[in-house]
HTML snippet that shows the backbone in 3Dmol.js (N, CA, C, O; Angstrom):
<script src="https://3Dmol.org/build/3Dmol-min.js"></script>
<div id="view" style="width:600px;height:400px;position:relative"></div>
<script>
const pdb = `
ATOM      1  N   UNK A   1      -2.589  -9.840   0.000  1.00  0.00           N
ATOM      2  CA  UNK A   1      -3.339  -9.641  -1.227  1.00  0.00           C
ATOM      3  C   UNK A   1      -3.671  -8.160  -1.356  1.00  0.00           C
ATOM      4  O   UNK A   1      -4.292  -7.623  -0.439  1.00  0.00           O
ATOM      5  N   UNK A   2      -3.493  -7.820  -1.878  1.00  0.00           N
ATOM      6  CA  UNK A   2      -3.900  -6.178  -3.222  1.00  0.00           C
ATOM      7  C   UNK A   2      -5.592  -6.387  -3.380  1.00  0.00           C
ATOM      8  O   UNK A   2      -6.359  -7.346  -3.470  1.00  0.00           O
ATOM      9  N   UNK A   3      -5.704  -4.775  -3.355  1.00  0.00           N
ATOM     10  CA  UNK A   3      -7.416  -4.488  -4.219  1.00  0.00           C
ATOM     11  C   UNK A   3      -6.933  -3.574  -5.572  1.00  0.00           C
ATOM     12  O   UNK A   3      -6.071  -2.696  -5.564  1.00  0.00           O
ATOM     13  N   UNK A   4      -7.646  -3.981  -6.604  1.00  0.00           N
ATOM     14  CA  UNK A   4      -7.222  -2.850  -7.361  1.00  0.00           C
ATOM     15  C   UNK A   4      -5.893  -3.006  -8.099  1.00  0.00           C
ATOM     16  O   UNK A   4      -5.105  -3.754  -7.522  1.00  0.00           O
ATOM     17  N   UNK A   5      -5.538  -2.559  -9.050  1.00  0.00           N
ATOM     18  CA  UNK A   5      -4.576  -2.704  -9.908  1.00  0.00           C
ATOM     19  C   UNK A   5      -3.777  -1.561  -9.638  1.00  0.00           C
ATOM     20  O   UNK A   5      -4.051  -0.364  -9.560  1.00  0.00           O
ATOM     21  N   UNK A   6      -2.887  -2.107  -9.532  1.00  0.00           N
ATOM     22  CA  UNK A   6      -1.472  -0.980  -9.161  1.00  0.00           C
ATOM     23  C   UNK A   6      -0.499  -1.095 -10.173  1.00  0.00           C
ATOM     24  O   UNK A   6      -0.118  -2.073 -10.816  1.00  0.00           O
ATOM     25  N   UNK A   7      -0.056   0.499 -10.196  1.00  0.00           N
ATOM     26  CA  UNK A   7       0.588   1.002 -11.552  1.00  0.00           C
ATOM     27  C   UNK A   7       2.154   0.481 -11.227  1.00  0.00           C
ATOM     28  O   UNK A   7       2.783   0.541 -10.171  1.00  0.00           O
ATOM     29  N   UNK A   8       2.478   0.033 -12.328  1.00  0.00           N
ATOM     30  CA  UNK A   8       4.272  -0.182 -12.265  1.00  0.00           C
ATOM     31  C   UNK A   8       4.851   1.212 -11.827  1.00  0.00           C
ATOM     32  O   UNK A   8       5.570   1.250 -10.829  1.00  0.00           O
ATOM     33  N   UNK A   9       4.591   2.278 -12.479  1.00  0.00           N
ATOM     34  CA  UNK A   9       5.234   3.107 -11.530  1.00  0.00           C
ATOM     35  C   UNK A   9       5.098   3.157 -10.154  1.00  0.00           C
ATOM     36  O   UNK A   9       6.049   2.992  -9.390  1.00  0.00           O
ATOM     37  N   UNK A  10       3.948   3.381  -9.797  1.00  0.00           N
ATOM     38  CA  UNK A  10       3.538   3.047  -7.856  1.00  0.00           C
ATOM     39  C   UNK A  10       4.616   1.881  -7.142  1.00  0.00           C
ATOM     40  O   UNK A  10       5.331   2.142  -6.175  1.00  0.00           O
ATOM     41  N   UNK A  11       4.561   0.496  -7.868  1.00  0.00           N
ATOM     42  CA  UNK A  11       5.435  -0.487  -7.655  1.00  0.00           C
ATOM     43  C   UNK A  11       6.930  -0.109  -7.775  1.00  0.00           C
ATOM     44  O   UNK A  11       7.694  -0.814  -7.115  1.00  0.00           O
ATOM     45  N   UNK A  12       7.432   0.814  -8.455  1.00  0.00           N
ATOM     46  CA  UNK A  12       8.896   0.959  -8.822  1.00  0.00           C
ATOM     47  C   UNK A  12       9.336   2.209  -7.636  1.00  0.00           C
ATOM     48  O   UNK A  12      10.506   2.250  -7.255  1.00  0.00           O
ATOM     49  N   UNK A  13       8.215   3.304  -7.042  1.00  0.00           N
ATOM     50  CA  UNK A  13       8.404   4.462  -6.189  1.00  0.00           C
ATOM     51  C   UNK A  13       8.757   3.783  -4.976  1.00  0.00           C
ATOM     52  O   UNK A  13       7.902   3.185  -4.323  1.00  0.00           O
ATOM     53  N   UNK A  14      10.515   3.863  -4.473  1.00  0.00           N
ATOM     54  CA  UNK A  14      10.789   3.098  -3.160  1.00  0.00           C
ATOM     55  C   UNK A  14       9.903   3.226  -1.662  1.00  0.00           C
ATOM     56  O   UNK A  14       9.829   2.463  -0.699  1.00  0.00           O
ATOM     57  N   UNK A  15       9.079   4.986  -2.045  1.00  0.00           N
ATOM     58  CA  UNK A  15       8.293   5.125  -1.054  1.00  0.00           C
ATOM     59  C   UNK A  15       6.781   4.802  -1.087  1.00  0.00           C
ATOM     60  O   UNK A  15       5.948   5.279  -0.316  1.00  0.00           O
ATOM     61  N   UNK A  16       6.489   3.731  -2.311  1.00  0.00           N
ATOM     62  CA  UNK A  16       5.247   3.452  -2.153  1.00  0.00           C
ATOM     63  C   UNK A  16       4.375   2.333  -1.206  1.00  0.00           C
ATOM     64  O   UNK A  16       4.513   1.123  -1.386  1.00  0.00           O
ATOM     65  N   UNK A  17       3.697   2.751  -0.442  1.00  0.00           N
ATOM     66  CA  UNK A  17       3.365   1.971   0.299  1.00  0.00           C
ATOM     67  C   UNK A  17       3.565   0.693   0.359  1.00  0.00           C
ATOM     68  O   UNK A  17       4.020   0.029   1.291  1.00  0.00           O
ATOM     69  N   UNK A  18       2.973   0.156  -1.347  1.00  0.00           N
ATOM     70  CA  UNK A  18       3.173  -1.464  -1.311  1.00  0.00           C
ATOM     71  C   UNK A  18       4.028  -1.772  -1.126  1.00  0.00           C
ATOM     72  O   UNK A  18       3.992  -2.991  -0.957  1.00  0.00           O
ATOM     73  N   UNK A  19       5.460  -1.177  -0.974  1.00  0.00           N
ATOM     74  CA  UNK A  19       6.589  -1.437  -0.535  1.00  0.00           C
ATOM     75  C   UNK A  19       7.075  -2.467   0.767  1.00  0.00           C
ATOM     76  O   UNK A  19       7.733  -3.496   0.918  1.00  0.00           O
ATOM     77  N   UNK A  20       6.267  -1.441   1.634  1.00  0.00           N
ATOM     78  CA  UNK A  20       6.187  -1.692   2.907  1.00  0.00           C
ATOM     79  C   UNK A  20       5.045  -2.672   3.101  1.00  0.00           C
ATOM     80  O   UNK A  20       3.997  -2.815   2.471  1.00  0.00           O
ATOM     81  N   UNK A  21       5.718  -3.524   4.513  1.00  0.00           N
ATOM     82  CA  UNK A  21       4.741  -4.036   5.430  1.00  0.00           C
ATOM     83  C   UNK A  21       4.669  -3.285   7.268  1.00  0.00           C
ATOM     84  O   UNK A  21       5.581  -2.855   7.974  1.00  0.00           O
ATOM     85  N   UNK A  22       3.391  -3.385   7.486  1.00  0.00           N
ATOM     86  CA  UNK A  22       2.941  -3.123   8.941  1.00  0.00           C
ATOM     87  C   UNK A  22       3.929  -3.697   9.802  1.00  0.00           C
ATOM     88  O   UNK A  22       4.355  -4.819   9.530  1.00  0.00           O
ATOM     89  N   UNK A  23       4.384  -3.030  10.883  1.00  0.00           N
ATOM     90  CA  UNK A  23       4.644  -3.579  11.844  1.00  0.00           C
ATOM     91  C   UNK A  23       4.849  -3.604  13.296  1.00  0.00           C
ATOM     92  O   UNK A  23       5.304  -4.365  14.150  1.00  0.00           O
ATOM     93  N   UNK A  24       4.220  -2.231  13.189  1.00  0.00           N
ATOM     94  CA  UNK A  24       3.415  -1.799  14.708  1.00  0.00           C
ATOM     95  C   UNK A  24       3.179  -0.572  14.547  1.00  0.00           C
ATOM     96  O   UNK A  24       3.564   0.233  13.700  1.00  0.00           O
ATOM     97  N   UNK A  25       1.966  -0.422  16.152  1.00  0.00           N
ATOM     98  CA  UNK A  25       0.969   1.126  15.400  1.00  0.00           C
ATOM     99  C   UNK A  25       1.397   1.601  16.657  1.00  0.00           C
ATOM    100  O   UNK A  25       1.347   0.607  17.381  1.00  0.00           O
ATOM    101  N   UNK A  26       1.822   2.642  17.383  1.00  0.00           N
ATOM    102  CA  UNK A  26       1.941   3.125  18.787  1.00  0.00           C
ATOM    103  C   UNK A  26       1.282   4.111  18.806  1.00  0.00           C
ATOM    104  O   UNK A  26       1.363   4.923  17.885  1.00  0.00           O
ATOM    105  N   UNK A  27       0.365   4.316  19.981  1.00  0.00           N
ATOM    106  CA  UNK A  27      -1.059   5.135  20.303  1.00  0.00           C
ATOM    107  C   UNK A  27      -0.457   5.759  21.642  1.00  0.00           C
ATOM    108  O   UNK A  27      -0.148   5.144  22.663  1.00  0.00           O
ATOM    109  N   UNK A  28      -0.368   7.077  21.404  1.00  0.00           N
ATOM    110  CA  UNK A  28      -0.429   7.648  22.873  1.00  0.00           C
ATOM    111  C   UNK A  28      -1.210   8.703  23.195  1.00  0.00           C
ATOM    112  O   UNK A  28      -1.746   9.218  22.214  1.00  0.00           O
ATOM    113  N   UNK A  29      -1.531   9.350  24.559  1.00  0.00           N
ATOM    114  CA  UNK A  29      -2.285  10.836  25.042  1.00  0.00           C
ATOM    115  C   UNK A  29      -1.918  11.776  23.793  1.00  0.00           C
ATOM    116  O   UNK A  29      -2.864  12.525  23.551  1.00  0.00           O
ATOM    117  N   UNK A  30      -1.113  11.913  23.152  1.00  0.00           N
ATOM    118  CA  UNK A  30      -0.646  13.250  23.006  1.00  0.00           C
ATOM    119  C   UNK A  30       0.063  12.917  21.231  1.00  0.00           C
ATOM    120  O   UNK A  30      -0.091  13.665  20.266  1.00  0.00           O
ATOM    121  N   UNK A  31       0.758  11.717  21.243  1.00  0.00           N
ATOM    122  CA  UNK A  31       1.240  11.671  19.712  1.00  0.00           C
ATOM    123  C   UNK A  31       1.331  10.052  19.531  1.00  0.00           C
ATOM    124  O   UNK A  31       1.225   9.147  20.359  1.00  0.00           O
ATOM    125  N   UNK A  32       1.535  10.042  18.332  1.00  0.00           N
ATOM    126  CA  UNK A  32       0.478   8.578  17.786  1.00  0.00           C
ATOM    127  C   UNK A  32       1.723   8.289  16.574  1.00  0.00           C
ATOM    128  O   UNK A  32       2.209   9.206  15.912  1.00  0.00           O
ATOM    129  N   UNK A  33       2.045   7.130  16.459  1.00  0.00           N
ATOM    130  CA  UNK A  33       2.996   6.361  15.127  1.00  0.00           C
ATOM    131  C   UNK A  33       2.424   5.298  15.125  1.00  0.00           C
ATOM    132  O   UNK A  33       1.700   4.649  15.881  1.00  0.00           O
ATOM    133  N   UNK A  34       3.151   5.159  13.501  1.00  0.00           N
ATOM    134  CA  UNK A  34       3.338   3.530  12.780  1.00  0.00           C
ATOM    135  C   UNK A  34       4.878   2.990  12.148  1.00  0.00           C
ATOM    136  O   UNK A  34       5.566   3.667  11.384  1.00  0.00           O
ATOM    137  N   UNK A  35       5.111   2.093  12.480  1.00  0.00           N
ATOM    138  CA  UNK A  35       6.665   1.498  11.593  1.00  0.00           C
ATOM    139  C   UNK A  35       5.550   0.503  10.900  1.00  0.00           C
ATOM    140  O   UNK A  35       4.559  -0.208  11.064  1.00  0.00           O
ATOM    141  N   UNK A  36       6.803   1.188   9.734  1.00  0.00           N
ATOM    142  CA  UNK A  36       6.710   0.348   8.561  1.00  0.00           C
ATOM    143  C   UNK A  36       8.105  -0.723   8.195  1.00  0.00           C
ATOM    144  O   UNK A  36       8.846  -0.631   9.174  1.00  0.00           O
ATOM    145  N   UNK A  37       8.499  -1.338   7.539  1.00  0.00           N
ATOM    146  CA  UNK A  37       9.619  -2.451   7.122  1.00  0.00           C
ATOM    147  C   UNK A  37       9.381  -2.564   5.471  1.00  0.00           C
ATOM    148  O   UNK A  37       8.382  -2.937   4.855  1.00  0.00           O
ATOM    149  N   UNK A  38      10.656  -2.106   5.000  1.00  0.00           N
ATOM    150  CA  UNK A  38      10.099  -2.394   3.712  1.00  0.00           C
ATOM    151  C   UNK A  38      11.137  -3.787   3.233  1.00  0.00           C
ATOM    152  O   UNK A  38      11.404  -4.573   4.142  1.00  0.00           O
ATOM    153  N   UNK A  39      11.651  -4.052   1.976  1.00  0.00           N
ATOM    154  CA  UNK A  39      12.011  -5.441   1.748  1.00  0.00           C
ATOM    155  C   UNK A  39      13.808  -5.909   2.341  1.00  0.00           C
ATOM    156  O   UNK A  39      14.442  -6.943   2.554  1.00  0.00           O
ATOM    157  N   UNK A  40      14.050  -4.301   2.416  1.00  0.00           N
ATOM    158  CA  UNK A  40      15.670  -4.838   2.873  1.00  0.00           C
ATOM    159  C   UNK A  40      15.851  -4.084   4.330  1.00  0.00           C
ATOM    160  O   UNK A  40      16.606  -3.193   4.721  1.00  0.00           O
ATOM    161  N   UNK A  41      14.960  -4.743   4.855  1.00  0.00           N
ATOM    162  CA  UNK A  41      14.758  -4.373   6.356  1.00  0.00           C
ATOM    163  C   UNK A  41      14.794  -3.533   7.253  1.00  0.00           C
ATOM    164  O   UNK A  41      14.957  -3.638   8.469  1.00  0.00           O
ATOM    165  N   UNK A  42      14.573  -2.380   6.354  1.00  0.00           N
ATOM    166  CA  UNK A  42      15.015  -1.141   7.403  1.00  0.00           C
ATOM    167  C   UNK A  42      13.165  -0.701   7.774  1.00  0.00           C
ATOM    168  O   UNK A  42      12.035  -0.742   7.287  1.00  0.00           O
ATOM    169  N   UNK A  43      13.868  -0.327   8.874  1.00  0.00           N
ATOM    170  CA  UNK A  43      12.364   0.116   9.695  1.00  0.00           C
ATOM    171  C   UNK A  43      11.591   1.811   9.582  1.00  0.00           C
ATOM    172  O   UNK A  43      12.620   2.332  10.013  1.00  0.00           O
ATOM    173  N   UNK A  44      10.805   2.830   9.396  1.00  0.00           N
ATOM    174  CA  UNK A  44      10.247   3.446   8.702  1.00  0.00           C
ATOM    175  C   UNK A  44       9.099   3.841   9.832  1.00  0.00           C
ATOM    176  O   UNK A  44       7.976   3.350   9.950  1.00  0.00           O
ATOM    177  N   UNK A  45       9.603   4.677  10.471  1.00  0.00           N
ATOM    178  CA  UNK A  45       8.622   5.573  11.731  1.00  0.00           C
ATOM    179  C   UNK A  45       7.737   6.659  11.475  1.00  0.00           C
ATOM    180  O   UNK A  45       8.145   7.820  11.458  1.00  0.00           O
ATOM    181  N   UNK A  46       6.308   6.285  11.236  1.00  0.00           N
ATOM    182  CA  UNK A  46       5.682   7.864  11.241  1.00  0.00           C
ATOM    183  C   UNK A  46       5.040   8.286  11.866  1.00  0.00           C
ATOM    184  O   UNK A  46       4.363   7.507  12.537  1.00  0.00           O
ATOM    185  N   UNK A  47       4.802   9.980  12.085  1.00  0.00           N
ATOM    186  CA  UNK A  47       4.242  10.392  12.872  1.00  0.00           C
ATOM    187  C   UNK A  47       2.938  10.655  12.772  1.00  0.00           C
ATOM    188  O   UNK A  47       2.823  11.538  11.921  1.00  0.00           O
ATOM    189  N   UNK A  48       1.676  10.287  13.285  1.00  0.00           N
ATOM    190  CA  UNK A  48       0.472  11.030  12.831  1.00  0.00           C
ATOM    191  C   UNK A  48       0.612  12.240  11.871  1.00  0.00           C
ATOM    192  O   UNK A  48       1.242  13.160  12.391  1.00  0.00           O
ATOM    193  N   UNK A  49       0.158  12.498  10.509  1.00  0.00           N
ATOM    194  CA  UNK A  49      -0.045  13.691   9.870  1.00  0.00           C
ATOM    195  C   UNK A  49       1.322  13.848   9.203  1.00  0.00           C
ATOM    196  O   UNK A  49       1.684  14.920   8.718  1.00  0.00           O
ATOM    197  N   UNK A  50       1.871  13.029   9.199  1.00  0.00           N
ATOM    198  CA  UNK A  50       3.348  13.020   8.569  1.00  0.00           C
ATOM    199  C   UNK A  50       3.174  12.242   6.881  1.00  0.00           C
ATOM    200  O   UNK A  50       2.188  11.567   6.585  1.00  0.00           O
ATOM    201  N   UNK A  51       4.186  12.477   6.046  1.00  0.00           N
ATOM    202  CA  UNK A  51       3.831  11.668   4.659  1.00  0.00           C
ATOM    203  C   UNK A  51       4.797  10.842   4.629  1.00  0.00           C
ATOM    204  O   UNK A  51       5.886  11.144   5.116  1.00  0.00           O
ATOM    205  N   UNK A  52       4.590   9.765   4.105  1.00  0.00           N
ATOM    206  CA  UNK A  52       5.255   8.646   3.622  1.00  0.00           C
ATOM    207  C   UNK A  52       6.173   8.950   2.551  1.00  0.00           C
ATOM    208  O   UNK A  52       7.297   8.488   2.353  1.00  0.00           O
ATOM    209  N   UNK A  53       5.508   9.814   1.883  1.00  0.00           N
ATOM    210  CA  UNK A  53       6.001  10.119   0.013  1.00  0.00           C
ATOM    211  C   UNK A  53       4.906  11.236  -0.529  1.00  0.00           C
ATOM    212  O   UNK A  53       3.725  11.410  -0.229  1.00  0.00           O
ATOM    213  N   UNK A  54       5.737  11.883  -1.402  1.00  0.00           N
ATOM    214  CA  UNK A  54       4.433  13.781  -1.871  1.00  0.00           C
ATOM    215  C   UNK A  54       3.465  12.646  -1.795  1.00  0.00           C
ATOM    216  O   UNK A  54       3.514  11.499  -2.239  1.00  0.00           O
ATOM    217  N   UNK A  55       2.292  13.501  -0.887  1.00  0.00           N
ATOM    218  CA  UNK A  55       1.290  13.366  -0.843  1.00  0.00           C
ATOM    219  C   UNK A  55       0.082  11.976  -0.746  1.00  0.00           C
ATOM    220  O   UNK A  55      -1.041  11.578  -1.057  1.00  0.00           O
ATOM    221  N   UNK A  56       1.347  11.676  -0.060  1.00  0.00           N
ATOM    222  CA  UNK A  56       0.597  10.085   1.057  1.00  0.00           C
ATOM    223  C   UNK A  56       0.786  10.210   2.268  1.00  0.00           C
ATOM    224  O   UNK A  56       1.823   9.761   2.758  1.00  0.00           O
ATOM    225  N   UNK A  57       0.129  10.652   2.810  1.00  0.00           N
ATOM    226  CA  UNK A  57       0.202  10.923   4.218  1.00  0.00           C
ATOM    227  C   UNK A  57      -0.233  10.075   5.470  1.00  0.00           C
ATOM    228  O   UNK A  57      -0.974   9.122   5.228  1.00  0.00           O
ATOM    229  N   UNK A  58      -0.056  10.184   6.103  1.00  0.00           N
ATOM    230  CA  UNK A  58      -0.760   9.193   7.681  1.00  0.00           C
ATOM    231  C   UNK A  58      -1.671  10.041   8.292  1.00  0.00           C
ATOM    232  O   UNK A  58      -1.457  11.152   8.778  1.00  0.00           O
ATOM    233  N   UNK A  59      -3.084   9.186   8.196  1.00  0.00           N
ATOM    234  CA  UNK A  59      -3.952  10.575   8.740  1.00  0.00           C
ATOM    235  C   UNK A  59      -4.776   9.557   9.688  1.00  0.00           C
ATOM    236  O   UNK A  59      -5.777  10.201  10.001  1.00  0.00           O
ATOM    237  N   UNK A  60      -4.821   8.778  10.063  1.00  0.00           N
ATOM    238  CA  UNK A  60      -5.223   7.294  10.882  1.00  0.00           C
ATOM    239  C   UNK A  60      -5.203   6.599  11.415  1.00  0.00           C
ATOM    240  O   UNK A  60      -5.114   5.701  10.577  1.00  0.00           O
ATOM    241  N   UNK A  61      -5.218   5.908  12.768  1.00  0.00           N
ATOM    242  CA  UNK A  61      -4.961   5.123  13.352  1.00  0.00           C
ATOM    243  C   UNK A  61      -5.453   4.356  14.382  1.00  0.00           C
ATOM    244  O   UNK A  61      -5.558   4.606  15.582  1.00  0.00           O
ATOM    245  N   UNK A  62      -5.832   3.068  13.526  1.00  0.00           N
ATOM    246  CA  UNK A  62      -6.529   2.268  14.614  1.00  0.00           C
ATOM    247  C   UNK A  62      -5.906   0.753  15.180  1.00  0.00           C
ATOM    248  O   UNK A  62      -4.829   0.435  14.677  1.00  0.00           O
ATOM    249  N   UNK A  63      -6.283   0.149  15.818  1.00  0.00           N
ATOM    250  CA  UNK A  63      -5.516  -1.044  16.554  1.00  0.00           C
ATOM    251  C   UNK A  63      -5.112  -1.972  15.876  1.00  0.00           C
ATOM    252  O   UNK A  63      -4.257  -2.663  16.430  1.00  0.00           O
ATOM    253  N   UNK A  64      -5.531  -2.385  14.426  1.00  0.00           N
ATOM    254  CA  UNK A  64      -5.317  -3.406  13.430  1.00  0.00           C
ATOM    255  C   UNK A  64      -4.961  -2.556  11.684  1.00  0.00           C
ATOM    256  O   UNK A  64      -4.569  -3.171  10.692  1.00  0.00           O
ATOM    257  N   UNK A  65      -5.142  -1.576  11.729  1.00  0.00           N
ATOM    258  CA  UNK A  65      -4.537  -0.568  10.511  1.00  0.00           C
ATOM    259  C   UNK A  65      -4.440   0.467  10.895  1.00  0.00           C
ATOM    260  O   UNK A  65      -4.798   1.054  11.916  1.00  0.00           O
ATOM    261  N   UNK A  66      -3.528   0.901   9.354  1.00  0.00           N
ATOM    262  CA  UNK A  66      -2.993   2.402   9.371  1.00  0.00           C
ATOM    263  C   UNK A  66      -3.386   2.897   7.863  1.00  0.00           C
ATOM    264  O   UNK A  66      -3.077   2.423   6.770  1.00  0.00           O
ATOM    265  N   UNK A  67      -4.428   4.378   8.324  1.00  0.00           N
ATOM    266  CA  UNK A  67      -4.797   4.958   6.709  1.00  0.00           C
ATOM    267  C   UNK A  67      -3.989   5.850   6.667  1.00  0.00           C
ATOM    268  O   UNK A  67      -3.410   6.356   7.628  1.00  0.00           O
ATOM    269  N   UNK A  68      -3.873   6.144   5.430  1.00  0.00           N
ATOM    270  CA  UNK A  68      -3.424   7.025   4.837  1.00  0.00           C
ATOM    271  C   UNK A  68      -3.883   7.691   3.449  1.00  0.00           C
ATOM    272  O   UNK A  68      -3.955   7.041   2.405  1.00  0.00           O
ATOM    273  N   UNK A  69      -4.188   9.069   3.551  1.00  0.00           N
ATOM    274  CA  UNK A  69      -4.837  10.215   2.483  1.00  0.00           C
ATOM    275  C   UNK A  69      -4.019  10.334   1.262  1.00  0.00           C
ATOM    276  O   UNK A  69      -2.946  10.938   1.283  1.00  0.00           O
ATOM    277  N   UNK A  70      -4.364   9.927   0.482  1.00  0.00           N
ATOM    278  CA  UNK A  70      -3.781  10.229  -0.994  1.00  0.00           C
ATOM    279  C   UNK A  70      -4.031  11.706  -1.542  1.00  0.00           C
ATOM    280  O   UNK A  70      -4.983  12.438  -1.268  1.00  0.00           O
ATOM    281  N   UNK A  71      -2.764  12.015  -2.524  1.00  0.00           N
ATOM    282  CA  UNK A  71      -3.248  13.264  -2.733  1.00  0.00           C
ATOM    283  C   UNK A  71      -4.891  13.413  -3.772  1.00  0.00           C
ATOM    284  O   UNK A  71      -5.701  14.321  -3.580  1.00  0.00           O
ATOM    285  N   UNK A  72      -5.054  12.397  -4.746  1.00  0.00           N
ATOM    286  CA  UNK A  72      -6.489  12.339  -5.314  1.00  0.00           C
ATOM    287  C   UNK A  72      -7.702  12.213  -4.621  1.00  0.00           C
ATOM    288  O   UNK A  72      -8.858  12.155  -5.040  1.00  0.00           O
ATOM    289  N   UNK A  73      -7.075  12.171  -3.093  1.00  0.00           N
ATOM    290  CA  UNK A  73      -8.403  12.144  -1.817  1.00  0.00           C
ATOM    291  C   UNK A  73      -8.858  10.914  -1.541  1.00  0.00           C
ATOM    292  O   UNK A  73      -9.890  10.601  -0.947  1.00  0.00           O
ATOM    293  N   UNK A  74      -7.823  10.072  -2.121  1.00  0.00           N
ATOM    294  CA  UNK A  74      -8.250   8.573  -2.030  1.00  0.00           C
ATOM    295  C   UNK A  74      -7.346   7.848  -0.684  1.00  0.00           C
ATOM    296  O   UNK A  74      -6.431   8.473  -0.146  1.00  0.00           O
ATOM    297  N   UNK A  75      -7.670   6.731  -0.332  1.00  0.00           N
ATOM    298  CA  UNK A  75      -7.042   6.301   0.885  1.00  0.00           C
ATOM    299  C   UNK A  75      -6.649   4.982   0.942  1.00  0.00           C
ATOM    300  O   UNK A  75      -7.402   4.008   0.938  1.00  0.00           O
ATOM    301  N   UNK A  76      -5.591   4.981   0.987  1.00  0.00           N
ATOM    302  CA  UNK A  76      -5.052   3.609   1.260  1.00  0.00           C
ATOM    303  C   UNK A  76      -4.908   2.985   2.695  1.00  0.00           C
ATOM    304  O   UNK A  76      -4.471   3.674   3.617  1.00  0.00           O
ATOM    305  N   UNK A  77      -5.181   2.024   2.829  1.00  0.00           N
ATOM    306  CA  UNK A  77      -5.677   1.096   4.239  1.00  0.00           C
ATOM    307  C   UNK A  77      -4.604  -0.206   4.496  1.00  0.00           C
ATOM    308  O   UNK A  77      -4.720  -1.254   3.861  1.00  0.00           O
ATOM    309  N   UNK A  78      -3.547   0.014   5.516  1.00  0.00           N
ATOM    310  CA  UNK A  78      -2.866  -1.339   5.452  1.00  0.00           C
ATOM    311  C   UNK A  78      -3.224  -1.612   6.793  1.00  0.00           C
ATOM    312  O   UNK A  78      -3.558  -0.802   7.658  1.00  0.00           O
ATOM    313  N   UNK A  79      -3.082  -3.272   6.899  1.00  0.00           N
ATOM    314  CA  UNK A  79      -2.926  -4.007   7.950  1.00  0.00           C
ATOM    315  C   UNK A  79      -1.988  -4.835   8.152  1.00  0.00           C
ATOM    316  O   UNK A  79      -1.163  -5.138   7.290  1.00  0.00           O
ATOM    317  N   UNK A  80      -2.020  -5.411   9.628  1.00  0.00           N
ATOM    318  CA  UNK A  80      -1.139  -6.472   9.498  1.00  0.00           C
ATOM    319  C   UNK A  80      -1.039  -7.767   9.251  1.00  0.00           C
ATOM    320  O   UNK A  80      -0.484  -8.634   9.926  1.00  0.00           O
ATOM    321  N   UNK A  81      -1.836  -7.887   7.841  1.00  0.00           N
ATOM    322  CA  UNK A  81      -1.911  -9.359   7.352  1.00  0.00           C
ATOM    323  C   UNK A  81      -1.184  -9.069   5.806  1.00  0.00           C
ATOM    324  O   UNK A  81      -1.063  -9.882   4.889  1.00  0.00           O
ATOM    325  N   UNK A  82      -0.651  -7.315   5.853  1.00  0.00           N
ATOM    326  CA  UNK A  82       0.475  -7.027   4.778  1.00  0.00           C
ATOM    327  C   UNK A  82      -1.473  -6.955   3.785  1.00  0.00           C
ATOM    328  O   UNK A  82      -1.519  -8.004   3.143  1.00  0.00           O
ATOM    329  N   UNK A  83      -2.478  -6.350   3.607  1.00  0.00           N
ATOM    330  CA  UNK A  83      -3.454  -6.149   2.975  1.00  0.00           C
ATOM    331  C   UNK A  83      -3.435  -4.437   2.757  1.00  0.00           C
ATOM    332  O   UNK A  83      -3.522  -3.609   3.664  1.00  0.00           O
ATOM    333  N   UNK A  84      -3.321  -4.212   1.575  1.00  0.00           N
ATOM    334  CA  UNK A  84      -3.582  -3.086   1.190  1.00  0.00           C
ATOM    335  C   UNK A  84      -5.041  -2.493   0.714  1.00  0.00           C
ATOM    336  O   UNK A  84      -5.504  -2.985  -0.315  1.00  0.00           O
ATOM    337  N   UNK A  85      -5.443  -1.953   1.069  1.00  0.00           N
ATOM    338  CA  UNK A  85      -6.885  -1.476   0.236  1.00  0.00           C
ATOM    339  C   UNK A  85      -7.145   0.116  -0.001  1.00  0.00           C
ATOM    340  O   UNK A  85      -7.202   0.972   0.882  1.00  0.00           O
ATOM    341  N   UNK A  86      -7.275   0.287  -1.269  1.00  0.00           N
ATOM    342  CA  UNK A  86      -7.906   1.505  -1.798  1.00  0.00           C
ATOM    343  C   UNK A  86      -9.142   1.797  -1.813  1.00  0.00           C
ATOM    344  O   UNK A  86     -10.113   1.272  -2.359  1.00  0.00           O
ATOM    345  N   UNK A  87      -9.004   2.743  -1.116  1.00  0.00           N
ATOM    346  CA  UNK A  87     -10.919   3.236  -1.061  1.00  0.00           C
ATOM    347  C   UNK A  87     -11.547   4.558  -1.080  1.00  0.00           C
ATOM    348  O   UNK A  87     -10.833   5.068  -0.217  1.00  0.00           O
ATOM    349  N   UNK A  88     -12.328   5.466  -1.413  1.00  0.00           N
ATOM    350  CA  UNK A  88     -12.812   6.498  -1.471  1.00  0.00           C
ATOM    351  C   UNK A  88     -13.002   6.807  -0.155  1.00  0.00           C
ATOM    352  O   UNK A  88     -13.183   8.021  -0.055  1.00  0.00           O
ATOM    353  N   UNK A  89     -13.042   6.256   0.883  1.00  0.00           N
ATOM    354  CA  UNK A  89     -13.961   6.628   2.383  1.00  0.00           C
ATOM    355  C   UNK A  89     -12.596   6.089   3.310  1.00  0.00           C
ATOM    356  O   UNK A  89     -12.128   4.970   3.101  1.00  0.00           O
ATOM    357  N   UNK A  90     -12.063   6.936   4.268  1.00  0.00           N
ATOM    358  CA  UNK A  90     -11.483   6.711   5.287  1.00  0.00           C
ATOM    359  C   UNK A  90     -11.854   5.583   6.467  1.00  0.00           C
ATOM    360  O   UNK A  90     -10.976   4.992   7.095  1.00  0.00           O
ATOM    361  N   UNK A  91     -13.166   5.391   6.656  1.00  0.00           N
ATOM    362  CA  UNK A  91     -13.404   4.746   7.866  1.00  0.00           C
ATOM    363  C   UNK A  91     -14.719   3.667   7.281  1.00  0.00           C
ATOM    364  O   UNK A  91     -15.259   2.877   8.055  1.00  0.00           O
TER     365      UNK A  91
END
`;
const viewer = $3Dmol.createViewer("view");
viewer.addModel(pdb, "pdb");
viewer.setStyle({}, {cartoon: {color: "spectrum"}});
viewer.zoomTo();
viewer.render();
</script>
């Protein structure tokens, strides 16, 4: 389930998040990822501080989601129940 109304363009951008689902977060000493899967199965590795698409970036990472900084300073929040959430506040 979605928060918030999402623009057909957002929906039509192959790199927009809603695209993708979660599917593992890897945490280490020193450097930190997430794969993503989007609908025709290819898998989608990022690096901490890396962007998804201009100005969606991965700035987050905790044991059950992955945020990411919008360029309007807004943040999108996925998990792995495939839940997206938009929010003004990172944490």
């Amino acid at each position: 389930s979605l928060s918030g109304e999402i623009s057909a363009e957002e929906l039509k951008n192959e790199l927009s998040l809603y695209n993708f689902k979660l599917v593992g977060i890897m945490t280490g000493e020193y450097e930190s990822y997430v794969s993503l899967i989007n609908s025709s199965g290819e898998i989608l590795t990022l690096q901490l501080h890396e962007e998804l698409s201009e100005g969606v970036k991965l700035i987050a990472l905790k044991p059950e989601e992955a945020v990411f900084q919008k360029a309007d300073e807004k943040y999108l929040i996925i998990n792995f129940k495939n839940q997206i959430k938009e929010t003004s506040e990172a944490f």
